[in-house]
N, C-alpha and C positions, 0 to 999 in steps of 0.2 A: 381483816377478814382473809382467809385464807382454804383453798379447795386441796381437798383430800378424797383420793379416788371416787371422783367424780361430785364429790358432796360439800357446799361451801359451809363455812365452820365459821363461830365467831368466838374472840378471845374476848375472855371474862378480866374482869378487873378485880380476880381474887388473888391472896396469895402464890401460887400458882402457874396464874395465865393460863386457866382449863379454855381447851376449845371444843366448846360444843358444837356439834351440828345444827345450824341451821333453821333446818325442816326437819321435824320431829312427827312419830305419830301420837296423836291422841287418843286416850281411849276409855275417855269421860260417854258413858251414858251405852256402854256395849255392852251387854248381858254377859254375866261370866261364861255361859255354854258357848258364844259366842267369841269370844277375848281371845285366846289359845288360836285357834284358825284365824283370827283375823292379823294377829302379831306376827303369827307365820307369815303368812301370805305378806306382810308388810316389810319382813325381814328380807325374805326371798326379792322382794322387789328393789331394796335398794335401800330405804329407811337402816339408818345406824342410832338410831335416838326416839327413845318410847318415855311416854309420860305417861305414868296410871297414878293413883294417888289409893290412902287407906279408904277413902270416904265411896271411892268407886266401887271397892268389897267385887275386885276383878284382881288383886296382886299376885295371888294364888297361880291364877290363868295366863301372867306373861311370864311369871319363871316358868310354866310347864314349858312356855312357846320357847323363852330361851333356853329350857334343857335340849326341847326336840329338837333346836336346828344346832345345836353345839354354840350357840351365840352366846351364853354367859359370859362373863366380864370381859366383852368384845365389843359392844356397843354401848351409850351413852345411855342409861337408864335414870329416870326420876321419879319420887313418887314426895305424896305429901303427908303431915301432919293432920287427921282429925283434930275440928276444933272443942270436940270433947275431950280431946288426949295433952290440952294443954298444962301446963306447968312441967318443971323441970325432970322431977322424977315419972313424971306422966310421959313425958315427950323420949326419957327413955327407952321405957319397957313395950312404947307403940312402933320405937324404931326397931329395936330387936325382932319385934312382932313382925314389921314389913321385911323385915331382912328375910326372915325364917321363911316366908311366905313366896317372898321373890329367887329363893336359895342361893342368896347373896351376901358374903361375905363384908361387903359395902354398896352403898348405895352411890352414884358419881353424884347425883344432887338432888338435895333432901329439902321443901318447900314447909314454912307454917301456910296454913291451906289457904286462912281468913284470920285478920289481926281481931276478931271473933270480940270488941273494946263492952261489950256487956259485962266481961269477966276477968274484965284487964290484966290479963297473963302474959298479953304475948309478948311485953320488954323479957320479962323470966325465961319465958320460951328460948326465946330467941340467943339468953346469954349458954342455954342449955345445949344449943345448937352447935354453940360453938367450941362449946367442950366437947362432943360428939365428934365434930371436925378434929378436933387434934388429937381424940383417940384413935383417926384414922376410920373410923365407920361410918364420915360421910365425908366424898370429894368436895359438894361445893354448898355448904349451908345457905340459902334463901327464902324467899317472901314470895307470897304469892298475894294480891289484892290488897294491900297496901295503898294509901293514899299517900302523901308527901307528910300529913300531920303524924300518920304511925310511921313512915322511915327515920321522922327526923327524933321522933322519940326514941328507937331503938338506938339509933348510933351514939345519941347523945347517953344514953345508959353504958352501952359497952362497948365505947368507944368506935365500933367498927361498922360501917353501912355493908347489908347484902349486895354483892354481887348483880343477884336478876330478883327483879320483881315482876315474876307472870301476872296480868293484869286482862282484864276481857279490852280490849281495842280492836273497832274493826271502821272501813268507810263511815258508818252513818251513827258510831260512839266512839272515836278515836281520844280520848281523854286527853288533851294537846296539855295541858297542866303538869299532870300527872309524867307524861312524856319530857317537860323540857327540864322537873325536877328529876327527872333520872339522867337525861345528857348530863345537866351540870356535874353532878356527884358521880358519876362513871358507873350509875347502874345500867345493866342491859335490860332491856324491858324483853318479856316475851309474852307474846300474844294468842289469848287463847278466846275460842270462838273467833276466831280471824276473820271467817266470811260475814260473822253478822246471823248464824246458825240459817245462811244461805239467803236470807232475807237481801243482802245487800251488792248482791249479783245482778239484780236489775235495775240498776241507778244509772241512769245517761252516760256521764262519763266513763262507767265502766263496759259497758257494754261497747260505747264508740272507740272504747283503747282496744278490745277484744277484736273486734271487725280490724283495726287496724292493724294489727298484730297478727292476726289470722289466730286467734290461741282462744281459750274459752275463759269466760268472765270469772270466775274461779279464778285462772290461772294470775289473771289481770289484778284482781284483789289481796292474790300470796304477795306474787314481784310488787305489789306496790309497799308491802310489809318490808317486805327481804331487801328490796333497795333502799327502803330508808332505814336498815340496821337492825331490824328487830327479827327478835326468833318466833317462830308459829310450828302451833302444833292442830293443824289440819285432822280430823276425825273424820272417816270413811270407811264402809264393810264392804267395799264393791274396790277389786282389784283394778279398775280402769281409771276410776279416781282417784285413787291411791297413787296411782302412778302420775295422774297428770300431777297432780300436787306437787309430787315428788320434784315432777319436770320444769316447774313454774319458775325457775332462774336462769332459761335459753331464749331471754331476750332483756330490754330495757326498756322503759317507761321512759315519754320525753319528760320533760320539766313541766311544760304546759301538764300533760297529762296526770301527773302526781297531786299538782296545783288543784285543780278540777276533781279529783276524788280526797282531798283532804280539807276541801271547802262541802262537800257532803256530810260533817260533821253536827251533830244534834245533841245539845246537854239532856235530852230524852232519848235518845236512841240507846238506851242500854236494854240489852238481853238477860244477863244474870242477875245476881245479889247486888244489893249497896252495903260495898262495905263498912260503912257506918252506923249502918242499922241492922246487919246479919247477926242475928239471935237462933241459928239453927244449929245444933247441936252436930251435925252428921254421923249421929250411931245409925245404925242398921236401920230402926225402927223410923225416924227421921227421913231419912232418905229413901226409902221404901213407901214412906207417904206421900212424899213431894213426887214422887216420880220418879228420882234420878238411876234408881233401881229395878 
């Protein structure tokens, strides 16, 4: 791990050695009128690293933000894979699509959204990925919600495991399984919904690291992500939180303290999808149903 003006960065176990930032902003569930203002304001703040995905139908809204502040291919950009747009020639013409959309000539890393196993594509997906990677139109091909059963099957198909597998882990659904099959194999985990969609700000031990820290329970729940290695991508439309986020690596958690919030762990404490059983499509329509739009 290493800090680069101001922002600590972690090196990937790709080809490569990409070091991404960190702290990333998220901008899962922000209205596109909305996206464009809030990326700015996020860029302005200090964030070098956005994750929007197809299924967000907001990708449009962060190239505009990275036209307006001249930030194009300056900072760490991700987006993902709809699990409608899976198969080879599918995961093409969606990448183009996100390209066009983000006015990106490449994407630094390109995620399958959900291993989507109703429609068993996503080993094909995934070797599609990787051809894409060495056309040069994406820095770092990965996974997002994967369990250790779909890694083990992707690598064993095409030889090569993802780099990160973004995964929801937060205090009170930390997926500890899921986490010690990605140490082993050199995946970076990164963490989405990290607070627990704020739900798990209020749990004893976070709260008593907060008071002891003088920082807020937020802060207390990034750094306990960020100190044990993993990348988080925090979602916020309010510049003040944006910023604490940001800030959330100007102290350390004691041992005891990590201890104490990673015993808050619940095999029910999940907030999203199981990926085992996700049969949602993410067209338009799909996700305009559910909410997520």
């Amino acid at each position: 791990m290493t800090q680069s003006n101001g922002t600590l960065r972690v090196e990937l176990n790709d080809a490569t050695h990409t070091m991404i930032p960190q702290t990333g902003f998220g901008t899962f569930q922000i209205p596109p009128e909305d996206t464009q203002r809030a990326v700015e304001e996020a860029l302005e703040i200090g964030y070098r690293h956005i994750d929007t995905a197809a299924a967000y139908y907001n990708e449009k809204e962060v190239g505009d933000a990275l036209r307006a502040t001249s930030m194009a291919g300056k900072v760490f950009v991700t987006t993902k894979l709809r699990n409608c747009d899976q198969g080879r020639d599918a995961a093409r013409y969606a990448l183009e699509e996100s390209l066009r959309k983000l006015g990106l000539d490449r994407v630094d890393m390109y995620l399958i959204h959900w291993p989507f196993p109703a429609i068993g594509r996503y080993a094909e997906t995934w070797r599609s990925l990787l051809e894409l990677r060495d056309e040069g139109l994406i820095g770092v091909p990965g996974v997002s919600n994967f369990l250790p059963e779909h890694l083990e099957v992707i690598a064993a198909d095409s030889g090569e495991a993802p780099a990160v597998d973004q995964i929801e882990v937060h205090p009170r659904f930390s997926q500890p399984e899921t986490l010690a099959y990605c140490t082993e194999h050199g995946i970076a985990v990164e963490a989405y919904s990290p607070l627990g969609h704020g739900a798990d700000t209020d749990a004893e031990p976070v709260l008593a690291a907060a008071k002891a820290h003088g920082v807020t329970p937020a802060q207390v729940v990034l750094r306990w992500h960020t100190q044990q290695g993993r990348i988080v991508i925090p979602k916020s439309k309010h510049p003040e939180r944006m910023r604490q986020n940001l800030a959330a690596t100007g102290f350390d958690l004691t041992d005891a303290e990590l201890m104490a919030i990673d015993a808050l762990h619940t095999p029910t404490g999940r907030v999203g999808g199981d990926p085992r059983t996700n049969v949602c499509s993410q067209s338009w329509a799909d996700q305009h149903a559910r909410g997520n739009i």
